[in-house]
Structure formats: C-alpha cells, structure tokens
TORKOL-4160 file (C-alpha; in steps of 0.2 Angstrom, whole numbers, padded with zeros to 4 digits, m for minus):
106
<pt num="1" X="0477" Y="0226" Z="0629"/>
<pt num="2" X="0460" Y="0219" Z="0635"/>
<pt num="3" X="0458" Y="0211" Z="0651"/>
<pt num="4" X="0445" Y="0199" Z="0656"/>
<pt num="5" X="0441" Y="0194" Z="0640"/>
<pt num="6" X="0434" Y="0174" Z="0642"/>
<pt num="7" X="0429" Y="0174" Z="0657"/>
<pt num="8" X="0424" Y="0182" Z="0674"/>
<pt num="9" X="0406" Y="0177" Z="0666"/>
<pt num="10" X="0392" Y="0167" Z="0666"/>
<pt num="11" X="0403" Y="0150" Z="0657"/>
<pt num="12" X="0418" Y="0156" Z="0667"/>
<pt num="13" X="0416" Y="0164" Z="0682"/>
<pt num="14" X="0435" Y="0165" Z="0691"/>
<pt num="15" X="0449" Y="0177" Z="0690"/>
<pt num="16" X="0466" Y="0170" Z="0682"/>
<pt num="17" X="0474" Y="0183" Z="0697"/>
<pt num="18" X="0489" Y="0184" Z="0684"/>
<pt num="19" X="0483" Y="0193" Z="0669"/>
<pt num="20" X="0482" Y="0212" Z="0675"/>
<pt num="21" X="0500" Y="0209" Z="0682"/>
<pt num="22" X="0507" Y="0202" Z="0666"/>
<pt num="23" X="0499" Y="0217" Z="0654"/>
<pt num="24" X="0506" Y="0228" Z="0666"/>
<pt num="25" X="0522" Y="0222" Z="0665"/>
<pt num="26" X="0523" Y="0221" Z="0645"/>
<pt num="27" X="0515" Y="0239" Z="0645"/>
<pt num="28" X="0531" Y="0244" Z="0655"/>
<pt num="29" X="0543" Y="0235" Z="0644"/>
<pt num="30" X="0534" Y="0242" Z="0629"/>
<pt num="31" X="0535" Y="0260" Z="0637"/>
<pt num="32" X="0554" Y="0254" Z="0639"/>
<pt num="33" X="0556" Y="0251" Z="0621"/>
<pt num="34" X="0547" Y="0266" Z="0614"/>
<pt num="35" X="0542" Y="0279" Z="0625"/>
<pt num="36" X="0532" Y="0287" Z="0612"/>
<pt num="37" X="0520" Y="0272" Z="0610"/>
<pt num="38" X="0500" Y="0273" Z="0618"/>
<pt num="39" X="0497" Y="0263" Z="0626"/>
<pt num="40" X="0477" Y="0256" Z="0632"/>
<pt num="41" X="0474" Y="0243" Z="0645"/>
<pt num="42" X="0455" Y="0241" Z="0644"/>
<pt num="43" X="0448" Y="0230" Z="0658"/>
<pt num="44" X="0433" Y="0227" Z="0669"/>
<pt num="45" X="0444" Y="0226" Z="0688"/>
<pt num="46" X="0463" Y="0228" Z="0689"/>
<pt num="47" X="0468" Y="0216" Z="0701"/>
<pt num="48" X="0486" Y="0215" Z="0705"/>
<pt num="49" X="0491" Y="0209" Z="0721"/>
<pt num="50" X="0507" Y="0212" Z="0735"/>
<pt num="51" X="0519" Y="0221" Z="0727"/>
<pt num="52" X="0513" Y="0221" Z="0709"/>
<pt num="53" X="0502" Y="0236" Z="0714"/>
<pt num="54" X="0521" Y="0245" Z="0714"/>
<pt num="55" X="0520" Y="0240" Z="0694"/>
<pt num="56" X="0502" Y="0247" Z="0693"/>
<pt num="57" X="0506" Y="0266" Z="0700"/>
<pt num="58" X="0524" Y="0265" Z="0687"/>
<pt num="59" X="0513" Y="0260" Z="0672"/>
<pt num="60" X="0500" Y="0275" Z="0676"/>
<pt num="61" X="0513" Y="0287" Z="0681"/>
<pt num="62" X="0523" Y="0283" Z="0664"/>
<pt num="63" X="0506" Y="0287" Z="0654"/>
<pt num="64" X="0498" Y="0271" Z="0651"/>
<pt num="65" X="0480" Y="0275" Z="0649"/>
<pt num="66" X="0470" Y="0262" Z="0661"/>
<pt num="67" X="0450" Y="0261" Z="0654"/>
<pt num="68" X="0438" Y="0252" Z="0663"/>
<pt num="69" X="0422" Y="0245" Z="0654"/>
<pt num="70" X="0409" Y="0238" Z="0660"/>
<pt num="71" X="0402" Y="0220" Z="0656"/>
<pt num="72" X="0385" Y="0225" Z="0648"/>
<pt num="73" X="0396" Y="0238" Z="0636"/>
<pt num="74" X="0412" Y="0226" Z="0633"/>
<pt num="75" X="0424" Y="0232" Z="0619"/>
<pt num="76" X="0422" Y="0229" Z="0599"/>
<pt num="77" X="0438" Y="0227" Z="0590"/>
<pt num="78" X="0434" Y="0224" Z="0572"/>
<pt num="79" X="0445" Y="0222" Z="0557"/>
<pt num="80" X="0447" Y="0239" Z="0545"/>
<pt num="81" X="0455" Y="0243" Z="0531"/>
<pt num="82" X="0464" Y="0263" Z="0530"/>
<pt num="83" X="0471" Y="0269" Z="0514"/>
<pt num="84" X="0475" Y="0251" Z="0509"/>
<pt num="85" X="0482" Y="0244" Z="0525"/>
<pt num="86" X="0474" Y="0235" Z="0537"/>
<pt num="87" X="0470" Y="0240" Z="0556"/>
<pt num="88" X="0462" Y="0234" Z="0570"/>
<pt num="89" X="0450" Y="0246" Z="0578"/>
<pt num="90" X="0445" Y="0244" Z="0597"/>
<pt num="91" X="0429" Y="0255" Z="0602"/>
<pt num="92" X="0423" Y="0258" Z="0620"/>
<pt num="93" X="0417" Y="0270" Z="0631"/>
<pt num="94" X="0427" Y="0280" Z="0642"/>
<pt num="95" X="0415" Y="0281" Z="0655"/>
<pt num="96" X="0423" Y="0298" Z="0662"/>
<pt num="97" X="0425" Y="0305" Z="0647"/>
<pt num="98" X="0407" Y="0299" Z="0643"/>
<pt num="99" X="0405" Y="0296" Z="0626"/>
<pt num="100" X="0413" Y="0279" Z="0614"/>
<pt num="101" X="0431" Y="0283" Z="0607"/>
<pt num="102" X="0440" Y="0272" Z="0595"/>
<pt num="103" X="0458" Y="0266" Z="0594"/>
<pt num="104" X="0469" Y="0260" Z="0581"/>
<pt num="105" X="0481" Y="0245" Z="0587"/>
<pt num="106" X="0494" Y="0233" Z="0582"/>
C-alpha cells in the first residue's frame, strides 16, 4: 500500500487523517487471512491517532514492513510482464538500507 499518494503537496496540501489507519487495519486483516503474505506500507508520515497507534505497533510486531519515502524520491510502480504474466512492480528506496529495492504486488 502507498500512502499520501494525491496530496500532502503543492495542489493538495492536507492530510485525510484517515488513510494510515485504514491501510493498517486492511494489512492486519490480510495478515489474518494469510499470515504468509508481505506485506509494504510505503508512506511519507504515518499518522494514526488515539488509540489507532495500538493498530500501528500490532501491524509492525506481526511483520508488516513500514517504508518511508521521501517526497523528492516518491515510489514508481510500473506495469511488467514475467514469464507471460503480468505484475505490478513498486521501486523505492529503503532509506536505511540505502539503496532502491523493487516489489512485486497484486
């Protein structure tokens, strides 16, 4: 998942306040489905408020990977093709790993 894609810029510059909560909440369900799944919330500032915060430690203590990017180096996602079936590919940098990595999604 990508947060603050559309706005917190220039044309748009507010915070929906609910977003970060809601991918949160869907990266724990999915976890609930399949705990085998990785799962990526890419985003520039998590902002959850009162008690949400309590969803944001679950979600990072159940192994969903939270990246942040930066808005100068925003994530690509490009359409690609991989023995015959199509994929979408997200690249970013990790900035604490320091180098761009790439991640299949559905």
């Amino acid at each position: 998942m990508i947060q603050c894609v559309g706005c917190r810029n220039e044309d748009r510059d507010y915070c929906a306040r609910i977003c970060c909560s809601h991918a949160i909440k869907n990266a724990l369900k999915l976890r609930e489905i399949n705990p085998e799944m990785d799962i990526y919330i890419l985003f520039r500032d998590i902002r959850t408020y009162g008690f949400m915060e309590d969803y944001y430690r679950e979600a990072s203590n159940k192994d969903v990977k939270f990246i942040r990017y930066e808005p100068d180096d925003k994530p690509q996602v490009e359409a690609v093709e991989q023995e015959g079936r199509p994929f979408l590919r997200v690249t970013f940098t990790d900035y604490i790993l320091g180098h761009k990595l790439a991640i299949y999604a559905d």
